[in-house]
C-alpha positions as CSV (number, residue, x, y, z in Angstrom):
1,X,154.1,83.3,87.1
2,X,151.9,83.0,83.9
3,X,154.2,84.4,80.8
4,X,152.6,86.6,78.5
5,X,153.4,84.3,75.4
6,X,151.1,81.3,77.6
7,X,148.3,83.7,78.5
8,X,147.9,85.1,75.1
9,X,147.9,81.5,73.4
10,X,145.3,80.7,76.1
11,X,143.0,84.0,75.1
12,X,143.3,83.0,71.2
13,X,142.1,79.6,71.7
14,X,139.1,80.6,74.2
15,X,138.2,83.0,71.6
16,X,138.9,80.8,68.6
17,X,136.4,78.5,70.7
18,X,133.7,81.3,71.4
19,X,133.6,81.7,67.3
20,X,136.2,84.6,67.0
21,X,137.9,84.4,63.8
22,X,141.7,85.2,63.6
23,X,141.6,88.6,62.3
24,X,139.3,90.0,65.2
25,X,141.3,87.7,68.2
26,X,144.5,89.6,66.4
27,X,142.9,93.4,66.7
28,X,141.1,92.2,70.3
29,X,145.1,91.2,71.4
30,X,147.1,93.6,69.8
31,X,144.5,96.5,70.6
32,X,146.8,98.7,68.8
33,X,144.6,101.6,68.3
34,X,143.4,102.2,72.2
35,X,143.9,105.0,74.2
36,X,143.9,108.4,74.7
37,X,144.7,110.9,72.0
38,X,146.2,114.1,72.5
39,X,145.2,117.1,71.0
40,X,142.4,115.0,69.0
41,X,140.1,117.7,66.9
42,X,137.2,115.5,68.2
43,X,135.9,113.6,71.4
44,X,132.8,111.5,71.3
45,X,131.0,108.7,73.3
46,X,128.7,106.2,72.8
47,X,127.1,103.8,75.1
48,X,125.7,100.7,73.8
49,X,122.9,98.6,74.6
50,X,124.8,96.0,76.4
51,X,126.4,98.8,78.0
52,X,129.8,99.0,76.5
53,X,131.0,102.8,76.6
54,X,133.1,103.7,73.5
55,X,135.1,107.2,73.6
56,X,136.3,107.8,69.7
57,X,139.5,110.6,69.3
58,X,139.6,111.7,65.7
59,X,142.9,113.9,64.9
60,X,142.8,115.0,61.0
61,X,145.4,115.9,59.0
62,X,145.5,117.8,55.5
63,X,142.8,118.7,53.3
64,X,140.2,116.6,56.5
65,X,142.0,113.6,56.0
66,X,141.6,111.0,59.2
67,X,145.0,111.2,60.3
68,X,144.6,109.2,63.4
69,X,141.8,107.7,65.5
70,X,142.2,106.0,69.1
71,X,139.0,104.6,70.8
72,X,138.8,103.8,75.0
73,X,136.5,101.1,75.7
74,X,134.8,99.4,78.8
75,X,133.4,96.7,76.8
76,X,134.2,93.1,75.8
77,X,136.2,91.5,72.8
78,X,133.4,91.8,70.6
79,X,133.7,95.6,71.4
80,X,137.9,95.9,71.4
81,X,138.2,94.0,67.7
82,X,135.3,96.1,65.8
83,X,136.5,99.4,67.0
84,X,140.1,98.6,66.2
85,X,139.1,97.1,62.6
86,X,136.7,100.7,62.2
87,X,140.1,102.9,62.3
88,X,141.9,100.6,59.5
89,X,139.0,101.6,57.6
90,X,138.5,105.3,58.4
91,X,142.1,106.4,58.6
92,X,143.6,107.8,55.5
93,X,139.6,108.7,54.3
94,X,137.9,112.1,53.9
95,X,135.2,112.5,57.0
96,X,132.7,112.2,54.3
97,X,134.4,108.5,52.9
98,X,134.6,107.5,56.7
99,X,130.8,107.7,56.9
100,X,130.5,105.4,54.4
101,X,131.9,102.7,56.7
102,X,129.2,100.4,57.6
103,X,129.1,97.3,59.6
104,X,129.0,94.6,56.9
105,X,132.5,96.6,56.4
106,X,133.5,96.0,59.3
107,X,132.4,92.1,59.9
108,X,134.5,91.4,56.4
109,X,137.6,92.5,57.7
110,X,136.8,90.7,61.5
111,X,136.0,87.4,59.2
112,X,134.0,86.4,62.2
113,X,132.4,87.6,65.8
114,X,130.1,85.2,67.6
115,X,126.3,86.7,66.7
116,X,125.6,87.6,69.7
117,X,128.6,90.4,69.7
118,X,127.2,91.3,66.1
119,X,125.9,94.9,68.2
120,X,129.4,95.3,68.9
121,X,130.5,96.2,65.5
122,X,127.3,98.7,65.0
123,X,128.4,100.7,68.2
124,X,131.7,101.0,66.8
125,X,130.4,102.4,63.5
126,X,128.0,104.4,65.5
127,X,130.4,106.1,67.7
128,X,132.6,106.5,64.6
129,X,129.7,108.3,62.8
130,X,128.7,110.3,65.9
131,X,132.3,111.7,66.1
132,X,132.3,112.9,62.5
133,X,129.4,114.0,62.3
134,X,129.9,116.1,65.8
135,X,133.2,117.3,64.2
136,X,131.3,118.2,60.9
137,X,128.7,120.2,63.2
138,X,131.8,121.8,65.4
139,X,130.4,120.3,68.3
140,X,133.0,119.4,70.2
């Protein structure tokens, strides 16, 4: 049986390889914001040009503060680590700061994607913007 400690070291250095720099293999691993979100104030999807599907939950708090933010994904690496790094932007910002977020934001705090997962990061912005804006609209 393959421990999780071996097949994680194994995932880090095929994506290390692939051009992955630590900071995106770490939110593509951890995955720490995936998942549903109960009683979220908005539900949006995106598909992507590759095909990825991104569903963004957006649950404010106070004064339209982004209290929380979960994403479910079909999609690749590429996909997992830009939506994860999108809701360490977003949470904690107005809806109006959050659509500020662009993807040169997001590729900073990745470090590093291989180019051709560059789309990636703009479907996670997009679906980001699509659910604020949606909210923004009450169009649930």
């Amino acid at each position: 049986m393959v421990t999780e400690t071996v097949l994680s070291t194994a995932e880090r250095k095929m994506l290390s390889e692939a051009g992955y720099a630590n900071p995106a293999i770490n939110y593509f691993l951890e995955k720490k914001y995936m998942g549903h979100l109960e009683n979220a104030d908005q539900v949006s999807q995106k598909i992507g040009s590759c095909g990825d599907i991104m569903k963004v939950y957006i649950k404010l708090g106070e004064n339209d503060i982004i209290d929380d933010v979960r994403y479910e994904i079909t999609g690749c690496a590429g996909a997992i680590s830009a939506a994860m790094a999108v809701v360490d932007l977003v949470k904690g910002k107005t809806l109006d700061e959050a659509l500020k977020i662009n993807d040169g934001d997001v590729f900073k705090v990745l470090e590093n994607i291989p180019e051709k997962k560059h789309h990636c990061i703009q479907l996670a912005v997009k679906t980001m913007h699509q659910g604020i804006e949606e909210l923004k609209s009450g169009k649930n």
